[in-house]
C-alpha positions in Angstrom: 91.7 108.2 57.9 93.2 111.8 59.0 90.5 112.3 61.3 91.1 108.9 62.8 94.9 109.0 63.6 94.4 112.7 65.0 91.7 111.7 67.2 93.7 108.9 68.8 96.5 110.9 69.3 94.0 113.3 70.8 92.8 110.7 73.1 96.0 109.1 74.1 97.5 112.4 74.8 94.8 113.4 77.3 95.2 110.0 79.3 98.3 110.8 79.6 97.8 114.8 80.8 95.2 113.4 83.0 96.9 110.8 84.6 99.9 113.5 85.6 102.1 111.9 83.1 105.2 114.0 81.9 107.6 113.1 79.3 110.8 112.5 79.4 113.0 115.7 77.7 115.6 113.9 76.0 113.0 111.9 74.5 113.0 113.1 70.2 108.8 111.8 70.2 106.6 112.0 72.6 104.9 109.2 74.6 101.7 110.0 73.0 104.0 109.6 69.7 104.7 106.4 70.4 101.5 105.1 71.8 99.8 106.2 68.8 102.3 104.6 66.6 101.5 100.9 68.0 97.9 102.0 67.6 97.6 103.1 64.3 99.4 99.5 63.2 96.7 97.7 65.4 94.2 99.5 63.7 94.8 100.4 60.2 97.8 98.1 59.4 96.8 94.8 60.7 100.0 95.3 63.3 102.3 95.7 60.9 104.4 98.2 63.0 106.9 98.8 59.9 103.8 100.0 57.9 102.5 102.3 60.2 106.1 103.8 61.3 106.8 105.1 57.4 103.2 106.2 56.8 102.9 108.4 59.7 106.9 109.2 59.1 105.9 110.1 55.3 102.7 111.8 55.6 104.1 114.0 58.2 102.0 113.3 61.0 105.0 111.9 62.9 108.1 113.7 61.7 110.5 112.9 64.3 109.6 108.9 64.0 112.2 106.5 65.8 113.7 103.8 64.0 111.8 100.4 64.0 114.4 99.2 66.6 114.0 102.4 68.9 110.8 102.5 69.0 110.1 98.7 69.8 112.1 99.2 72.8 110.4 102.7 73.9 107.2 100.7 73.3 108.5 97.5 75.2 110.4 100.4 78.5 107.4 101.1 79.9 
């Protein structure tokens, strides 16, 4: 499962370098962050967003993870 999550963070990162993407400073996660986030519910969680939010919060792949709330509406902003 580690190597799954790190490789779509990987991926999703590099879209976003290669598509000139730069994030926004204030921001406490990155884009890739939070892309990876809705991801990794889709794919190992059946979508539950909650789910994937404490794992990746707990296992320390995401230690700076939003709040549910906050990152619903960084997901929905763009």
């Amino acid at each position: 499962m580690t190597e799954h999550i790190i490789a779509i963070y990987v991926i999703v990162g590099d879209i976003l370098k290669a598509n000139g993407h730069k994030d926004d400073p204030r921001s406490k996660m990155s884009d890739a962050e939070v892309i990876t986030t809705f991801l990794v519910a889709a794919y190992l969680f059946g979508g539950n967003i909650e789910k994937a939010r404490k794992f990746l919060r707990d296992e320390r792949y995401i230690p700076n993870m939003l709040s549910k709330s906050r990152l619903i509406r960084r997901g929905l902003r763009r």
